[in-house]
FINU-722151 format. One record per residue (C-alpha): residue in one letter; residue number from 1; x, y, z. Coordinates in steps of 0.1 Angstrom, whole numbers, plus 2048, in hexadecimal, padded with zeros to 3 digits. Example, Ala and Ser with C-alpha at 12.3 -4.5 7.8 and 13.67 -1.06 7.14 Angstrom:
<atoms>
<'a' 1 <87B 7D3 84E>>
<'s' 2 <889 7F5 847>>
</atoms>
This chain:
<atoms>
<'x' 1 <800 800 800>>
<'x' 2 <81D 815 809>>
<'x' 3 <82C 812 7E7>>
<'x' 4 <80E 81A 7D4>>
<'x' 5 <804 838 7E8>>
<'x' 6 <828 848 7E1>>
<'x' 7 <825 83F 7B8>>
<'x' 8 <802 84D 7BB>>
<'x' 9 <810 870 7C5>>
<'x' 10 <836 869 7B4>>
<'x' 11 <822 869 793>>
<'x' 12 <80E 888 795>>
<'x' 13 <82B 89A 7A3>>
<'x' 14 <840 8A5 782>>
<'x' 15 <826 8AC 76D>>
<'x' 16 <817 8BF 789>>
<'x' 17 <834 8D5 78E>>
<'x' 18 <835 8E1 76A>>
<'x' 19 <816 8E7 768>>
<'x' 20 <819 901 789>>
<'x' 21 <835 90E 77D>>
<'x' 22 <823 915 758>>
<'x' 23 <808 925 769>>
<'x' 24 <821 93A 77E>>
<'x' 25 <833 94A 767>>
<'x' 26 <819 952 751>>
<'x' 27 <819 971 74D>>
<'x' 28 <7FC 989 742>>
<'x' 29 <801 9A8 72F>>
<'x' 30 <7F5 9BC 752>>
<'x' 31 <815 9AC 765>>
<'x' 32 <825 9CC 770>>
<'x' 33 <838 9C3 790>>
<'x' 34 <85B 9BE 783>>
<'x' 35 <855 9DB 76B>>
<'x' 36 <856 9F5 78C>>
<'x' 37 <86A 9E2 7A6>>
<'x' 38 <88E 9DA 7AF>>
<'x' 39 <88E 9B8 7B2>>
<'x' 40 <8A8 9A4 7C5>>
<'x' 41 <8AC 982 7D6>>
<'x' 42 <8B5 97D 7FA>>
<'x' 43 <8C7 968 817>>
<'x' 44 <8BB 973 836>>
<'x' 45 <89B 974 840>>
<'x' 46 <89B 996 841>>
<'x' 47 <8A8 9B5 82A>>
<'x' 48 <8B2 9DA 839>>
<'x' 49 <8BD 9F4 825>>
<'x' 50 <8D0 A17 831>>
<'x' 51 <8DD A30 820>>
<'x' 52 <8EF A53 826>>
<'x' 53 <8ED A76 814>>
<'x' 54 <900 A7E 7FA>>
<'x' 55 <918 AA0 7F8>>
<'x' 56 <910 AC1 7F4>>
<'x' 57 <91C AD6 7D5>>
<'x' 58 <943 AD8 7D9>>
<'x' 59 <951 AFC 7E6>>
<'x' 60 <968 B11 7D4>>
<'x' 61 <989 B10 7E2>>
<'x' 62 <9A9 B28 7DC>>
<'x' 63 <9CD B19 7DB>>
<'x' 64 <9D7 B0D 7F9>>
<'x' 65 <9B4 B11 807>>
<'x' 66 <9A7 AF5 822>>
<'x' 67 <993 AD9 815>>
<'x' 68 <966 ADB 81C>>
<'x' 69 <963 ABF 82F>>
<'x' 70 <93C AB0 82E>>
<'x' 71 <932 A94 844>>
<'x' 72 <915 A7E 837>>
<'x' 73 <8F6 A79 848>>
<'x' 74 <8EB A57 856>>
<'x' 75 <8C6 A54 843>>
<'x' 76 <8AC A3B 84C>>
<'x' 77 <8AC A17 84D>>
<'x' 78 <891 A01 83B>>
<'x' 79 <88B 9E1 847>>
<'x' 80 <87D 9C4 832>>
<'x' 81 <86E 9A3 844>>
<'x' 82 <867 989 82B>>
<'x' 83 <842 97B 82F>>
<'x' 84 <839 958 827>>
<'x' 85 <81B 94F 810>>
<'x' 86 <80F 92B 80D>>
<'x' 87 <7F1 91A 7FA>>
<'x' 88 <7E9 8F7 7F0>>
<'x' 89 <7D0 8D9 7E7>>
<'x' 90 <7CA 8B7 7E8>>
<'x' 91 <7C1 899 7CA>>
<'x' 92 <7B4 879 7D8>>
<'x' 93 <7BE 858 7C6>>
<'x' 94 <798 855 7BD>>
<'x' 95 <797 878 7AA>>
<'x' 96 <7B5 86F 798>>
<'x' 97 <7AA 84D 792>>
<'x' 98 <786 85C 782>>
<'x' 99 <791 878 774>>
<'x' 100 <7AA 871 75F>>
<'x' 101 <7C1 88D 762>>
<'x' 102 <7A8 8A6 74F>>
<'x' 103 <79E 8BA 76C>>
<'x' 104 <7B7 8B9 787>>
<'x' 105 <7D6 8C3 772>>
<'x' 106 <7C6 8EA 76F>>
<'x' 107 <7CA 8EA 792>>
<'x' 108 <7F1 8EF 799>>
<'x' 109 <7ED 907 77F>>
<'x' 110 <7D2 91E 78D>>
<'x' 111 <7EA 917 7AC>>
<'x' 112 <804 929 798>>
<'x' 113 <7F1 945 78B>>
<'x' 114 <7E5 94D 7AF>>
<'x' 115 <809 953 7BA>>
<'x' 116 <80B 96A 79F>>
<'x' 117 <7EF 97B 7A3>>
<'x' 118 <7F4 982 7CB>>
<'x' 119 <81F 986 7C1>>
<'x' 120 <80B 9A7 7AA>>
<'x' 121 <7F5 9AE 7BF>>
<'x' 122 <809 9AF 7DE>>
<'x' 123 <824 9C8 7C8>>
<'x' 124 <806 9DF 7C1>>
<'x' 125 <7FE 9E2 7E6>>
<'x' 126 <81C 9F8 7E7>>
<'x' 127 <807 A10 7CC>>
<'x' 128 <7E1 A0C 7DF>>
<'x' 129 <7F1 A15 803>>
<'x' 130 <809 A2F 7F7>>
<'x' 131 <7F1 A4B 805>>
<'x' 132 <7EA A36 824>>
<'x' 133 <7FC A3D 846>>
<'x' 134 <7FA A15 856>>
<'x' 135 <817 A10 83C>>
<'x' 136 <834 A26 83D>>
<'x' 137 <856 A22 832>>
<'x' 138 <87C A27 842>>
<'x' 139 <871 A4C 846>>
<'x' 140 <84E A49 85F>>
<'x' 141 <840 A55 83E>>
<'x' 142 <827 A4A 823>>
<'x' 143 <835 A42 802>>
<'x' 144 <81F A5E 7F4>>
<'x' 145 <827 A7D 80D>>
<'x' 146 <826 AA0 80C>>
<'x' 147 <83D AA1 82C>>
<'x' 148 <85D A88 828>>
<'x' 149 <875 A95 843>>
<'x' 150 <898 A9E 835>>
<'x' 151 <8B8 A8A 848>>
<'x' 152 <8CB AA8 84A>>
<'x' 153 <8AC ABD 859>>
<'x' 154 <8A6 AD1 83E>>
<'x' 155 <881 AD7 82E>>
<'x' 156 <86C ABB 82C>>
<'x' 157 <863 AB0 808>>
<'x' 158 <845 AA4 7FA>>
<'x' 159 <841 A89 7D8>>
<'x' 160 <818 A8B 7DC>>
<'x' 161 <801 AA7 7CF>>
<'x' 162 <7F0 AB7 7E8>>
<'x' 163 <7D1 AC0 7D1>>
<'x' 164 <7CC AA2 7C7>>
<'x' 165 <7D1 AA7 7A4>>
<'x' 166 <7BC A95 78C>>
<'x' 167 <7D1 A85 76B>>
<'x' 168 <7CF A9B 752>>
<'x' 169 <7EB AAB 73C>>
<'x' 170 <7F0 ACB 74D>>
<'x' 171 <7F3 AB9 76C>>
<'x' 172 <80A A9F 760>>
<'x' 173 <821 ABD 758>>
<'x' 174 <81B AC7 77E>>
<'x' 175 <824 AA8 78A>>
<'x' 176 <843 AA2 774>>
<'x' 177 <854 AC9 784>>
<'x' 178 <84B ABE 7A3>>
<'x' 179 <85E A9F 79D>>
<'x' 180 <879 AA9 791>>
<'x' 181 <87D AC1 7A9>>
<'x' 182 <883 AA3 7C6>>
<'x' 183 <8A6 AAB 7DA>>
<'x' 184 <8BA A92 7ED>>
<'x' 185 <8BD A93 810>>
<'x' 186 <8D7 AAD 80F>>
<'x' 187 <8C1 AC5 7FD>>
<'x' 188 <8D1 ABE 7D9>>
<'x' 189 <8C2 ABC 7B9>>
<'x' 190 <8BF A96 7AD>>
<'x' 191 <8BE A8D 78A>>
<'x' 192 <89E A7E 789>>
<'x' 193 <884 A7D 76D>>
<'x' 194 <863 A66 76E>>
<'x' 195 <861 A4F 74D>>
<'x' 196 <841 A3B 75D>>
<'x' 197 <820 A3E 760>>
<'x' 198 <80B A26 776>>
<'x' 199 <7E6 A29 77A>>
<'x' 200 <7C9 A15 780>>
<'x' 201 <7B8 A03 765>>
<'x' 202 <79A A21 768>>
<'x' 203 <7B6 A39 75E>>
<'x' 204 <7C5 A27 742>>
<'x' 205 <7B2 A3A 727>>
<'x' 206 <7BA A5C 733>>
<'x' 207 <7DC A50 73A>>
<'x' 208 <7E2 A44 718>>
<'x' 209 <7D4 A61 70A>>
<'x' 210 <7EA A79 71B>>
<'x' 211 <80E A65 712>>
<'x' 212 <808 A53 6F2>>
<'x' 213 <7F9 A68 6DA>>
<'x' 214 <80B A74 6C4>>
<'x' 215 <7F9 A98 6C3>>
<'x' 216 <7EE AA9 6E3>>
<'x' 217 <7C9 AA3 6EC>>
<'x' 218 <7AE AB8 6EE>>
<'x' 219 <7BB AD4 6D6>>
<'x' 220 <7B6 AD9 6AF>>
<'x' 221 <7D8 AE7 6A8>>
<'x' 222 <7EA AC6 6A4>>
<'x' 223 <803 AD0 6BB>>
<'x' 224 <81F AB4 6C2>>
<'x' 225 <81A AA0 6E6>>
<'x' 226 <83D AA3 6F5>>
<'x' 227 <835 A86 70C>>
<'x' 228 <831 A72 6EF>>
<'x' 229 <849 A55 6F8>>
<'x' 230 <857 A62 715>>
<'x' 231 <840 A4B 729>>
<'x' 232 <835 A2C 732>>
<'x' 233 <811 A25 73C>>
<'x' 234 <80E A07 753>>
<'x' 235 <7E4 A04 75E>>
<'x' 236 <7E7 9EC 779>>
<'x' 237 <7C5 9D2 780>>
<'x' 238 <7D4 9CC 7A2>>
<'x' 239 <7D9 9F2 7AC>>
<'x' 240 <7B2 9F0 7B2>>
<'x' 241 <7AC A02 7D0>>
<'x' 242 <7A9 A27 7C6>>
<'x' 243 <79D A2D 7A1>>
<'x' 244 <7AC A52 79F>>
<'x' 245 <7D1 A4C 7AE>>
<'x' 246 <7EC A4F 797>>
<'x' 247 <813 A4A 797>>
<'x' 248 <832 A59 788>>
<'x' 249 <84F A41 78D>>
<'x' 250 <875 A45 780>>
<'x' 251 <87B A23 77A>>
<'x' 252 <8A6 A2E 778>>
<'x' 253 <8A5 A34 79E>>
<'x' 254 <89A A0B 7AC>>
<'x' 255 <88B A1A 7CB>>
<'x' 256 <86C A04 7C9>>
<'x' 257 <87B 9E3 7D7>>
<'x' 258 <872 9B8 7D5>>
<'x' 259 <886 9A2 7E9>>
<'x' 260 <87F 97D 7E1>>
<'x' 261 <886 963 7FF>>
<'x' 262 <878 948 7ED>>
<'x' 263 <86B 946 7CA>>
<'x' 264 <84B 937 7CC>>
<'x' 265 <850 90F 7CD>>
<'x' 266 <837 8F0 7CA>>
<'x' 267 <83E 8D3 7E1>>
<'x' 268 <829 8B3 7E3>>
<'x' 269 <824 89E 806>>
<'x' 270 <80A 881 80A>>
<'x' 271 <7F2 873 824>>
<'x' 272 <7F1 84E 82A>>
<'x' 273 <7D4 84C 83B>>
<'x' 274 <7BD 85E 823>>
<'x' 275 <7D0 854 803>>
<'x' 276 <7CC 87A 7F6>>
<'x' 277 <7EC 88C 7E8>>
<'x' 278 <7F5 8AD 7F3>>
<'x' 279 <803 8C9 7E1>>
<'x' 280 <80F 8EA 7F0>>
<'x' 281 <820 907 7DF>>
<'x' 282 <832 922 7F4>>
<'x' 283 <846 940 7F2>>
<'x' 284 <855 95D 808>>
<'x' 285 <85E 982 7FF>>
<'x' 286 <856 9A7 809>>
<'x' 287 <857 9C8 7F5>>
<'x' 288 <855 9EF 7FA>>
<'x' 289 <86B A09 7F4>>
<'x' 290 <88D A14 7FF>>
<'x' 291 <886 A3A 7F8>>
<'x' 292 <867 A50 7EF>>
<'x' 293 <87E A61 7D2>>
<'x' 294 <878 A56 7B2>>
<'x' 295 <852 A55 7B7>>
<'x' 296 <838 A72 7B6>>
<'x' 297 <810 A6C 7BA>>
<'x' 298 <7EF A79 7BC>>
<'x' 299 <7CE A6C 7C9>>
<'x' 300 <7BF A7D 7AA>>
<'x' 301 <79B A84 7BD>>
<'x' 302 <7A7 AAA 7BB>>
<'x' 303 <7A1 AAB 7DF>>
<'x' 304 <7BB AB9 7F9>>
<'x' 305 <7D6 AA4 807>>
<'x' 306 <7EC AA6 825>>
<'x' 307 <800 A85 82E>>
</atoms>
């Protein structure tokens, strides 16, 4: 009995393993998640990453004259704890038996496709709570905030409209000066320029609109769109939670960060007693961002925002 149990489960195994890993790394057209994060592996089971300030400008200095001596400034620390996610089924000698295979082998795959799904959707979390203060980052700050303390002590910044601004073309221009206009934490200019465009799938009309025609909207003087091409539009189905936010991102800086523990893996195990196979697929990781630079958003409900 023994030794038929273990072929009974030994035989689905490989094929069942494919077949999760198929539906894993299928990837649909709206996969977006490696598109706007840093993604890196890791040991331990958890990541921190500090930083210091840069340098101000260097300071003229006559022959002879005494070296400007800056110290850097210790900036915060960002911790990431990798979280585990598991999820499973069972086949029963019977179902395999009577079914011949036809049914049961869409199941690892829908397996793999909902790791997929919740790896997406849990990268998109970063997006839906950005405006929400239960998740803050290395600095006791949203990722959207119109108050990010400075290291140094200097004036707090803000990457996060504080009207609210809806997407429109003007406002994209709005939102472009007030990114580039991000400083580091010694109060210099960083060369930063947004070349993405996230939204929700409600906004991916007016979106494209803005950014990939070729002639600027709304006018009759055929007038050329000069963010034609500088842009890309990523509408997100998992960044569901407010229809009106939108995001600039610079996808050069990498401050948007994925630390895989473990790459999702299927495992098999079997019960003697109820001659049932079981099939478990698990992964660990964790995500957020190192810095708020690099990103600018709005809650696009034109309504007043302090955070």
């Amino acid at each position: 009995m023994a030794s038929l149990r273990a072929n009974f489960a030994d035989l689905l195994t490989p094929g069942f393993i494919k077949i999760f890993d198929d539906g894993y790394n299928f990837k649909a057209p709206t996969s977006v998640m490696e598109k706007v994060f840093n993604v890196d592996s890791s040991e331990k089971d958890s990541e921190k990453v500090s930083a210091i300030t840069g340098f101000g400008y260097p300071v003229l200095t006559s022959e002879g004259g005494t070296i400007d001596y800056e110290d850097p400034v210790q900036m915060y620390d960002t911790t990431y704890t990798h979280l585990k996610y598991t999820k499973g089924f069972k086949v029963s000698r019977e179902l395999v038996e009577d079914d011949l295979y036809n049914v049961i082998k869409g199941v690892p795959k829908a397996l793999g496709m909902a790791f997929r799904r919740w790896q997406e959707r849990s990268a998109a979390q970063v997006f839906n709570r950005a405006f929400n203060s239960s998740y803050l980052g290395g600095d006791s700050e949203e990722l959207a905030s119109t108050s990010h303390d400075r290291s140094d002590g200097g004036t707090a910044q803000s990457n996060a409209s504080s009207t609210g601004l809806t997407l429109s073309e003007a406002n994209l221009e709005t939102a472009i000066i007030a990114f580039r206009g991000q400083l580091d934490d010694k109060g210099m200019r960083i060369d930063v320029f947004p070349d993405t465009l996230v939204v929700p799938i409600d906004l991916r009309k007016t979106a494209r609109l803005i950014v990939e025609s070729p002639s600027r909207q709304g006018t009759a003087d055929n007038d050329k769109n000069i963010y034609h091409n500088e842009f890309k539009v990523l509408d997100w189905i998992y960044m569901d939670r407010n229809t009106t936010h939108w995001f600039l991102v610079d996808s050069s800086q990498k401050q948007l960060q994925w630390y895989w523990r473990v790459k999702p893996e299927f495992k098999q195990d079997d019960s003697y007693d109820t001659d049932m196979a079981l099939y478990k697929a698990r992964a660990r990781w964790s995500n957020g961002w190192n810095d708020w630079r690099g990103v600018w958003a709005s809650q696009g409900d034109g309504a007043a925002y302090s955070g």
